[in-house]
C-alpha positions as CSV (number, residue, x, y, z in Angstrom):
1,X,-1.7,-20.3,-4.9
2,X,-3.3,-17.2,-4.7
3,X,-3.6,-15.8,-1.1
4,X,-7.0,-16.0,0.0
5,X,-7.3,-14.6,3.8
6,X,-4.7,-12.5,5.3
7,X,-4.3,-10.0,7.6
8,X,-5.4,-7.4,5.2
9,X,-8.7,-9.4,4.7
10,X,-9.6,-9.5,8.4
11,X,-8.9,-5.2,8.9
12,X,-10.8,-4.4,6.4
13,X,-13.8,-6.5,7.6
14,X,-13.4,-5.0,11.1
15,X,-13.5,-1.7,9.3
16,X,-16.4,-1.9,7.0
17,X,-18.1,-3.3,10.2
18,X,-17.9,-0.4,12.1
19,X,-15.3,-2.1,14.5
20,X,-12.0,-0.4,13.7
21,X,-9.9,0.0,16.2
22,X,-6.0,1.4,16.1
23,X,-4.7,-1.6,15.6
24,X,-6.4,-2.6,12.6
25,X,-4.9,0.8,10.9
26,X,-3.1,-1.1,7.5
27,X,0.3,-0.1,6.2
28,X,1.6,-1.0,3.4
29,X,5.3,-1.0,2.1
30,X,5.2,0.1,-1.5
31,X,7.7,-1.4,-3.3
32,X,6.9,-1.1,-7.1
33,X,9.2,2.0,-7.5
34,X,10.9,-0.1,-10.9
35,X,7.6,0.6,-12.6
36,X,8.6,4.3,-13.0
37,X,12.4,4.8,-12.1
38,X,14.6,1.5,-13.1
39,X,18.0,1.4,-11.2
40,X,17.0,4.5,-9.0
41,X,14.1,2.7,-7.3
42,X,16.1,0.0,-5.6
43,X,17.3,2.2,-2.8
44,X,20.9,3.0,-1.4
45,X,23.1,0.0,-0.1
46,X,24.0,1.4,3.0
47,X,27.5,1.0,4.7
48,X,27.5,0.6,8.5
49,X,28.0,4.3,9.0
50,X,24.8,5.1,6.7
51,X,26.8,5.7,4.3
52,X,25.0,5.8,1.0
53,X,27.6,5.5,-1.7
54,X,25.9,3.5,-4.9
55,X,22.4,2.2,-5.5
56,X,21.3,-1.9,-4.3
57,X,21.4,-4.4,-6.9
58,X,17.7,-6.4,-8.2
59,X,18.9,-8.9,-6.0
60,X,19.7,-6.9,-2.8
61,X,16.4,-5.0,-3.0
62,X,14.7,-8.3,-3.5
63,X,16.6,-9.1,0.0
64,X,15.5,-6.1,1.4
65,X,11.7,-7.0,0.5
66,X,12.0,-10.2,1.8
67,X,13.0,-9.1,5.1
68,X,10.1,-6.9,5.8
69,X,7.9,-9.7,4.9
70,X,9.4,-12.2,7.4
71,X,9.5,-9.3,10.0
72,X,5.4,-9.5,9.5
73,X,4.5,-5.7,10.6
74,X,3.3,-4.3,7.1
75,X,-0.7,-6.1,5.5
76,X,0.8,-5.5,1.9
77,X,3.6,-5.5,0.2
78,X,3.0,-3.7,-3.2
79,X,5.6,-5.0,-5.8
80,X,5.7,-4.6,-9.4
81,X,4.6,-7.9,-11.7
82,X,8.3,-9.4,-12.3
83,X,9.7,-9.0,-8.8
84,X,6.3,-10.2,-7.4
85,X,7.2,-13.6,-9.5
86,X,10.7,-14.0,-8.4
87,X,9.7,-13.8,-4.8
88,X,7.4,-16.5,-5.2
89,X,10.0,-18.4,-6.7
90,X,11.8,-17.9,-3.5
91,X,8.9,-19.3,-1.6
92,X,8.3,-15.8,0.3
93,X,5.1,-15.7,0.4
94,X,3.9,-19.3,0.9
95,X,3.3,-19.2,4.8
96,X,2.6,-15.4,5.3
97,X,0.2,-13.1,6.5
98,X,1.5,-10.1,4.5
99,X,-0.9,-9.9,1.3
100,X,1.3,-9.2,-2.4
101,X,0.0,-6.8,-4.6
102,X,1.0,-5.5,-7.8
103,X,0.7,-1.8,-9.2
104,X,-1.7,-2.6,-12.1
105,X,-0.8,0.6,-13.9
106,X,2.0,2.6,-14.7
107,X,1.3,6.3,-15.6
108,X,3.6,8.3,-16.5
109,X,3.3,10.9,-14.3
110,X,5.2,7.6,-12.5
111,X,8.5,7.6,-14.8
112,X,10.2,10.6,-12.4
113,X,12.8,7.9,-11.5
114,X,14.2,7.9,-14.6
115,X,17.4,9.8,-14.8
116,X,17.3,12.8,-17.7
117,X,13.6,12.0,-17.8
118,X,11.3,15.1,-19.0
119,X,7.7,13.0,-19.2
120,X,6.7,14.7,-15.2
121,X,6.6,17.9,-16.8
122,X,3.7,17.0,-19.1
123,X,0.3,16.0,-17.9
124,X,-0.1,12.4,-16.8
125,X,-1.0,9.9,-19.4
126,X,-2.8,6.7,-18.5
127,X,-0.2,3.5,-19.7
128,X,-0.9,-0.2,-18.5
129,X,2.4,-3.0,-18.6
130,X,1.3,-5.5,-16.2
131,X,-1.0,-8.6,-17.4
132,X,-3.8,-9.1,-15.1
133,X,-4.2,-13.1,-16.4
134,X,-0.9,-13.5,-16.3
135,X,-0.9,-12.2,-12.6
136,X,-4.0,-14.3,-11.3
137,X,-3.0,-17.5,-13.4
138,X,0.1,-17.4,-13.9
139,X,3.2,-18.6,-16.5
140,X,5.0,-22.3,-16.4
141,X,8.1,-22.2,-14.6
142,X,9.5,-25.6,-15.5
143,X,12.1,-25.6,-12.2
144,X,8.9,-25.6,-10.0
145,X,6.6,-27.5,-12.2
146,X,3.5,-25.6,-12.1
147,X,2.7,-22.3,-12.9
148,X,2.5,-19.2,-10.3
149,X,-0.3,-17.4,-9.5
150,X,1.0,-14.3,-7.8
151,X,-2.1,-12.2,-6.6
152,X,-5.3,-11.7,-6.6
153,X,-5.0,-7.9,-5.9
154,X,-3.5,-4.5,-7.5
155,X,-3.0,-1.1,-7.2
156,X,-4.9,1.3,-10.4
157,X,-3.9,5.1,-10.4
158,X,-5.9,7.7,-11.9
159,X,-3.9,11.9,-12.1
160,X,-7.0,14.1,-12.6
161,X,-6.2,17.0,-14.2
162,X,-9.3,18.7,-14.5
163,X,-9.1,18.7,-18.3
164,X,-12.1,17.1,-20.0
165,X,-10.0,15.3,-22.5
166,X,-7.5,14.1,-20.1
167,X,-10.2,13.0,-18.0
168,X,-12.2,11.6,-20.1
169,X,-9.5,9.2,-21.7
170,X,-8.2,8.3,-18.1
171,X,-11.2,7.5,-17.3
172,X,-12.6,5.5,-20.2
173,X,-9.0,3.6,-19.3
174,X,-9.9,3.1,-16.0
175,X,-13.3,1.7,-16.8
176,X,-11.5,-1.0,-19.6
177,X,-9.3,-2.1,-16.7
178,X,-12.7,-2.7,-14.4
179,X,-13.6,-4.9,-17.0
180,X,-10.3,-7.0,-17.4
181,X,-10.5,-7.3,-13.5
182,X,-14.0,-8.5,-13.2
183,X,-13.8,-10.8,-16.6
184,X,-10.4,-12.4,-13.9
185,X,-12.0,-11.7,-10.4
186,X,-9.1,-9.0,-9.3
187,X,-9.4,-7.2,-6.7
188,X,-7.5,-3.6,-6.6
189,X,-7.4,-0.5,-4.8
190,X,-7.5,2.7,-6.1
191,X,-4.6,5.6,-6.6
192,X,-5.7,9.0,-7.1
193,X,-3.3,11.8,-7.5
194,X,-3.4,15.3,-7.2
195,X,-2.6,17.1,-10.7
196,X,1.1,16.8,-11.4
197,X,1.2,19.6,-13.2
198,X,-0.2,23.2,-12.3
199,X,-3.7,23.1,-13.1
200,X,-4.5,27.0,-11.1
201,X,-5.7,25.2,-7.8
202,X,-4.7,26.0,-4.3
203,X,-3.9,23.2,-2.1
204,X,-7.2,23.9,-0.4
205,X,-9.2,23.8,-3.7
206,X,-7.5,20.1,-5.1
207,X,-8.4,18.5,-1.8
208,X,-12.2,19.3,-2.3
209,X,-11.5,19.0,-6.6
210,X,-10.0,15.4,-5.9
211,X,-12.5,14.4,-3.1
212,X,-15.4,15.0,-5.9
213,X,-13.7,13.2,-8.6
214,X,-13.2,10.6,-6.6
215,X,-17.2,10.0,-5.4
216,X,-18.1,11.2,-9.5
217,X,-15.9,8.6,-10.9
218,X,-17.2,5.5,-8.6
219,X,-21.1,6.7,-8.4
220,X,-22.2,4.4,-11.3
221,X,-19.4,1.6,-10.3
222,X,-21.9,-0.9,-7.9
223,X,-20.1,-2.7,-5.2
224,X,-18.6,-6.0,-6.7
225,X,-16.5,-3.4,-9.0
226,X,-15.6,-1.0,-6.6
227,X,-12.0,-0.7,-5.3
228,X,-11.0,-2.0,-1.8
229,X,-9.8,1.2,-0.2
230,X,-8.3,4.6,-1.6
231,X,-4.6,5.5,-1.8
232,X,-5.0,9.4,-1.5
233,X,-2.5,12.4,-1.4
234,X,-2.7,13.5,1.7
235,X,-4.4,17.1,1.2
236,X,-4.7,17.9,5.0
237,X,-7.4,17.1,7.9
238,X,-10.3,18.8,6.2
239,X,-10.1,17.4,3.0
240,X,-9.4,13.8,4.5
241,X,-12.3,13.9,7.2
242,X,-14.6,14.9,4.8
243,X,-13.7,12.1,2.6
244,X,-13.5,9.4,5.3
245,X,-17.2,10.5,6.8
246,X,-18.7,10.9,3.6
247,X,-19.4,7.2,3.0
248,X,-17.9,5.0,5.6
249,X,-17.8,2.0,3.1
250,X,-15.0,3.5,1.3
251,X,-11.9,2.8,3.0
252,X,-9.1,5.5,2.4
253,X,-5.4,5.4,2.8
254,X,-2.6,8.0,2.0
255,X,0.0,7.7,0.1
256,X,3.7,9.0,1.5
257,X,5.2,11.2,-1.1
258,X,8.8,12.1,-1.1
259,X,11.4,10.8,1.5
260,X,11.0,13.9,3.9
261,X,12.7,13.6,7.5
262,X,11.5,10.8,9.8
263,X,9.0,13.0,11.9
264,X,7.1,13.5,8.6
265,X,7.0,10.4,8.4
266,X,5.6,9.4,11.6
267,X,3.1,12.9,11.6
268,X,1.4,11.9,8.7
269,X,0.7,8.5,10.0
270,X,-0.5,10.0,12.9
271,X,-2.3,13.0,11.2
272,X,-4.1,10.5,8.4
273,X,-5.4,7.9,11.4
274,X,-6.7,10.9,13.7
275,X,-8.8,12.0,10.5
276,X,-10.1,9.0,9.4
277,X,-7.4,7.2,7.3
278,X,-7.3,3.6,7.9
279,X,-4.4,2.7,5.3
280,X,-1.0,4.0,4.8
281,X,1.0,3.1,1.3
282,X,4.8,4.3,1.9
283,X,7.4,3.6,-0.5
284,X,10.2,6.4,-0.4
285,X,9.8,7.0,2.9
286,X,10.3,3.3,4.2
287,X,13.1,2.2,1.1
288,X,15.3,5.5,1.6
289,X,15.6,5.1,5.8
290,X,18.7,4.4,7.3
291,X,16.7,0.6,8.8
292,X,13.3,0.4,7.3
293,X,13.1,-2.8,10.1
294,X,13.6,-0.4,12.6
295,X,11.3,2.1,11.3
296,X,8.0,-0.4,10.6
297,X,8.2,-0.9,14.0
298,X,7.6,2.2,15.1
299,X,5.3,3.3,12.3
300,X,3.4,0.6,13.8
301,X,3.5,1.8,17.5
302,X,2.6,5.7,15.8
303,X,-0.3,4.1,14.1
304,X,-1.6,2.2,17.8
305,X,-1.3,5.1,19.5
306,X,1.0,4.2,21.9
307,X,3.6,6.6,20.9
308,X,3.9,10.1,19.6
309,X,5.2,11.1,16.6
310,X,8.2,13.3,18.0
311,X,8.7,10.5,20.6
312,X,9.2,7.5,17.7
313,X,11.5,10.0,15.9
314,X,14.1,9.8,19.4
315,X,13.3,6.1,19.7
316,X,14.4,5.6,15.8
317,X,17.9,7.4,16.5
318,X,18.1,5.1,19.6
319,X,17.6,2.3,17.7
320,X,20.3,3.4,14.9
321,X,22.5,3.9,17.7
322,X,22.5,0.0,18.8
323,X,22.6,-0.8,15.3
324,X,25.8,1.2,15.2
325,X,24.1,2.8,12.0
326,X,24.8,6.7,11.3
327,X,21.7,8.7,10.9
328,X,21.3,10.6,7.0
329,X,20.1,13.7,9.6
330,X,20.9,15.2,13.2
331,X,18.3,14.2,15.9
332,X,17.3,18.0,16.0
333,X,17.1,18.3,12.2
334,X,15.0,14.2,12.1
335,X,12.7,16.1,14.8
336,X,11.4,18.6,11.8
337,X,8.3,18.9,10.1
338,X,9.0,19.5,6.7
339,X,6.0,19.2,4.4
340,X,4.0,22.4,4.8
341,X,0.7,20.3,4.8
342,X,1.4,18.2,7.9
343,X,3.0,21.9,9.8
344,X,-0.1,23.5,9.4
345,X,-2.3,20.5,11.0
346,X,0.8,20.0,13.8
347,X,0.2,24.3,14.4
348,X,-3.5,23.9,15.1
349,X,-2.8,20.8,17.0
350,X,-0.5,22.4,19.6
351,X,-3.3,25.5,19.7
């Protein structure tokens, strides 16, 4: 059965309301990293001393995901289509809150987990796998009698390049997929990322490119079409707040990036709910820490407000310590921001 009212559904009414409040910030543990890497997606299997010395198996990243949906701190859980159906085989998400998604797309500006790979040094190329029927209605699993329906609700990236052509034909992609979604009633939320190649923008300049492509490319898309929040690079405060206040209907979320050290984890959190992000999608930063349990947690008390970021980074290390669980980093080194776009906000911060 298709989830139809979860925790996700309730934040994102309080939201659109004009009643958000800190605790109805969303995070979301993206988990969908198969759909461009294969064995390199799964994660490390840690040994008790954090070491890290092969990748997890299908089935002991399927345990991982199944753990931080019984633990019940993350809305969504974004998975790609086939591990989506074996967890519903498992029965995972028949009494929870957390809402399944599936990335609806698979770009390739995705595919950088795939070892020897040389598609990221091209532009981006718009590439679909995942059957939206199939998803809503599922497939007949004789061993549970009925079919599986696994979602009602996916995730649709678009890489602007600010090339007519490539824009055009990602585009004209995106608005077929609108179509398949509204002919099924699926719901998804939007990806947009920054230019994967250099495309002679500043940092400062791709915030306000993306920002306009974003409101150009949903101006003629009317409300029962129109995606349920944003999953954004974050491009720093000004770029975000001017998103956020520009239309308060549109709901926008960042998106992690690379693994970085646990403050930048815990910064941008901080940094995308103090200018106006409501969602965060985290998939490298949450799959490659030493106890993702641990860290949810506090990404939840981050995203409150009731702790600071270089506070949750000291409480994480504490909490490896019990677990008898050997940090990847020193506290000192953890306590590092790393990605220049969150120092520069931190700098005017403490000015």
């Amino acid at each position: 059965m298709v989830h139809t009212d979860t925790r996700l559904d309730q934040k994102l009414r309080n939201i659109r309301a004009g009643n958000y409040k800190p605790a109805d910030f969303i995070i979301a543990d993206a988990k969908d990293a198969d759909m461009g890497s294969g064995i390199t997606g799964s994660g490390f299997a840690r040994s008790a001393d954090g070491g890290t010395g092969r990748r997890r198996t299908r089935a002991e990243f399927l345990d991982q995901i199944q753990a931080i949906v019984e633990q019940d701190i993350v809305d969504i859980m974004l998975l790609s289509a086939s591990n989506l159906e074996a967890l519903h085989e498992r029965g995972v998400f028949r009494d929870s809150l957390v809402k399944p998604a599936i990335r609806a797309n698979d770009t390739t500006d995705c595919w950088g987990g795939v070892r020897h790979q040389a598609y990221t040094k091209h532009p981006s190329r718009h590439f679909r796998t995942a059957n939206i029927s199939r998803v809503m209605y599922g497939t007949n699993q004789p061993a549970i009698g009925a079919p599986i329906a696994l979602t009602d609700l996916g995730l649709y990236s678009v890489t602007f390049m600010n090339d007519i052509d490539h824009d055009y034909e990602a585009l004209d992609a995106f608005a077929a997929f609108r179509e398949e979604a509204a002919e099924n009633n699926f719901k998804y939320f939007f990806e947009v990322f920054n230019p994967n190649i250099d495309c002679g923008l500043d940092r400062e300049a791709i915030g306000e490119y993306i920002n306009d492509s974003i409101l150009r490319c949903l101006a003629g898309v009317t409300k029962a079409d129109r995606p349920q929040f944003l999953k954004i690079v974050y491009n720093g405060p000004k770029a975000l707040e001017e998103l956020a206040s520009f239309d308060p209907s549109l709901v926008v979320g960042v998106l992690g990036g690379g693994a970085g050290t646990t403050r930048d984890t815990f910064e941008l959190l901080s940094q995308a709910e103090k200018y106006g992000g409501r969602v965060a999608l985290f998939g490298r930063k949450i799959n490659l820490a030493e106890d993702p349990l641990a860290l949810l947690v506090l990404m939840r008390e981050v995203a409150s407000g009731n702790i600071a970021p270089e506070e949750a980074v000291k409480a994480y290390h504490s909490e490896l310590a019990k677990s008898g669980l050997k940090s990847k980093l020193s506290l000192e080194d953890d306590r590092q921001i790393t990605e220049t776009v969150l120092q520069s906000a931190a700098l005017k911060k403490a000015a």
